[in-house]
C-alpha positions as CSV (number, residue, x, y, z in Angstrom):
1,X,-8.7,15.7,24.9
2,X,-6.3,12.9,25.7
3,X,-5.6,10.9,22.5
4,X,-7.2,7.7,24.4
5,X,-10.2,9.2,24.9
6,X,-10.7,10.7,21.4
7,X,-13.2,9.7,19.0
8,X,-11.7,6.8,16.3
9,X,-10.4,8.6,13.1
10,X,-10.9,7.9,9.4
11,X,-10.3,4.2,8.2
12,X,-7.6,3.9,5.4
13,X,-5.5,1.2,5.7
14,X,-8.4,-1.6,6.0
15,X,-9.7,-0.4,2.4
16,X,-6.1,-0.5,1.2
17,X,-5.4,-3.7,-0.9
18,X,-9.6,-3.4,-2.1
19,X,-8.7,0.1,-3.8
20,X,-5.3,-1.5,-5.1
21,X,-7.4,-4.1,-6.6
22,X,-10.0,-1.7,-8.3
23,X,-6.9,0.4,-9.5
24,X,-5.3,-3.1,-10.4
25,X,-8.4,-3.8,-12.4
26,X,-8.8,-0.7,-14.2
27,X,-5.1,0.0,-15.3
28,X,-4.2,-3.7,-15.5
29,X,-1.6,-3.4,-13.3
30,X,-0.1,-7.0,-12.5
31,X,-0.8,-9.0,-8.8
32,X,3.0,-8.7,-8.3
33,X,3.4,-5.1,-8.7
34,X,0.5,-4.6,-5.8
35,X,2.3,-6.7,-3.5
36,X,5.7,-5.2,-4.5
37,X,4.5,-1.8,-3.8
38,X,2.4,-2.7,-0.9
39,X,4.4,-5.3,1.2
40,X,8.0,-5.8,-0.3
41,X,9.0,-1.8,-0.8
42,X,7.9,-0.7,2.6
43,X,9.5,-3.1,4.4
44,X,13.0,-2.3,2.8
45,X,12.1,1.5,3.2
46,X,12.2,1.1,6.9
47,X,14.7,-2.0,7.2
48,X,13.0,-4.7,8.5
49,X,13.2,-8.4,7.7
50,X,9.1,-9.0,6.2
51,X,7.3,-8.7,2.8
52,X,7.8,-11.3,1.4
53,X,7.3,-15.3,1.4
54,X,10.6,-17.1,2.1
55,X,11.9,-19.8,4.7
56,X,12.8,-18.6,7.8
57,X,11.1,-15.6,7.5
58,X,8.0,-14.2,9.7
59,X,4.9,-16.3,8.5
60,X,3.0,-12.8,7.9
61,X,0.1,-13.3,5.3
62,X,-3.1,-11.7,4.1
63,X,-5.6,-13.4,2.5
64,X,-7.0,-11.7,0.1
65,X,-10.2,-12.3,-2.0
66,X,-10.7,-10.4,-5.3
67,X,-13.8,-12.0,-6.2
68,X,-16.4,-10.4,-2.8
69,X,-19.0,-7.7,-3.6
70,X,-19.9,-5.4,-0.7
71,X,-20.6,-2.1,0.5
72,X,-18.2,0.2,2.6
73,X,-20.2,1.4,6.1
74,X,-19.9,1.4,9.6
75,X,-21.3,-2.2,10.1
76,X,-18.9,-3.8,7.2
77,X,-15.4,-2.1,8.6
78,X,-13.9,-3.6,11.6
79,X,-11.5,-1.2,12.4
80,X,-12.7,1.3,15.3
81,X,-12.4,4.2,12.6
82,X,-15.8,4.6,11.0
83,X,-15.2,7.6,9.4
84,X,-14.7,7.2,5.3
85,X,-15.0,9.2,2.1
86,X,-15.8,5.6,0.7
87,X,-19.0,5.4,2.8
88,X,-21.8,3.5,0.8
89,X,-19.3,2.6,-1.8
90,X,-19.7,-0.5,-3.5
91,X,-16.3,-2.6,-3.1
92,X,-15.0,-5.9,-5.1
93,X,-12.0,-7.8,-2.8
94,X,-11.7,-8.3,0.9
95,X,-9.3,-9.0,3.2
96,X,-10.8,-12.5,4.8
97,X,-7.4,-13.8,6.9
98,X,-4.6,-12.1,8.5
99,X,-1.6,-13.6,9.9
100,X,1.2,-12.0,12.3
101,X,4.3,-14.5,12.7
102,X,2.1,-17.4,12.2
103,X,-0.6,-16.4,14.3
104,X,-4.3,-15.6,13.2
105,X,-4.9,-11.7,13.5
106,X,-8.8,-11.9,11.8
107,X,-10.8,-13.9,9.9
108,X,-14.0,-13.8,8.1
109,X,-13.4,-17.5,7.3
110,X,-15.5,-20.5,8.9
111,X,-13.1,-22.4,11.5
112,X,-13.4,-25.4,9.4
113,X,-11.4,-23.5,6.2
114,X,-9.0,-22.1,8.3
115,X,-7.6,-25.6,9.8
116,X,-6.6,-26.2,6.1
117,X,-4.9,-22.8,6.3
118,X,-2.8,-23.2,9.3
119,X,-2.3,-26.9,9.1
């Protein structure tokens, strides 16, 4: 089967910084160390110029809200893989905004929030 035509795989990535909160939460691991491991390590493990917030650099952000309850299923992911060990899980922290170089990616947030955002 052509890889375009197969079915959409397990979702990781999009419960990513929710786990790192819960295993933030639980070992007390400090804010910084998550986005140290998360954003700032990667990016120097492959060479590239992101991260972190400084001037002149990409405008790449994710907004990130510790404080949301839900539950991990097929109608709360957004990414085509539906597929999760995490299924029926109850979650604290999601991702509500995502910026790539300054440009909106998603958002859960009303269009009214997000002009404070961007302005």
């Amino acid at each position: 089967l052509p890889f375009a035509e197969s079915e959409a795989g397990e979702t990781g990535l999009e419960l990513l910084l929710t786990l790192a909160g819960k295993w933030m939460r639980e070992q007390n691991v400090p804010p910084a160390r998550i986005v140290e491991l998360l954003c700032g390590n990667p990016a120097d493990i492959i060479k590239v110029q992101a991260g972190s917030l400084r001037t002149g650099m990409p405008a790449d952000l994710c907004l990130f809200n510790p404080e949301v309850d839900w539950v991990v299923g097929e109608a709360s992911l957004i990414s085509q893989g539906k597929h999760t060990p995490f299924n029926g899980f109850p979650m604290q922290g999601k991702v509500q905004l995502t910026m790539v170089n300054g440009n909106v990616g998603y958002s859960s947030l009303e269009k009214s929030k997000m002009k404070v955002l961007v302005a």
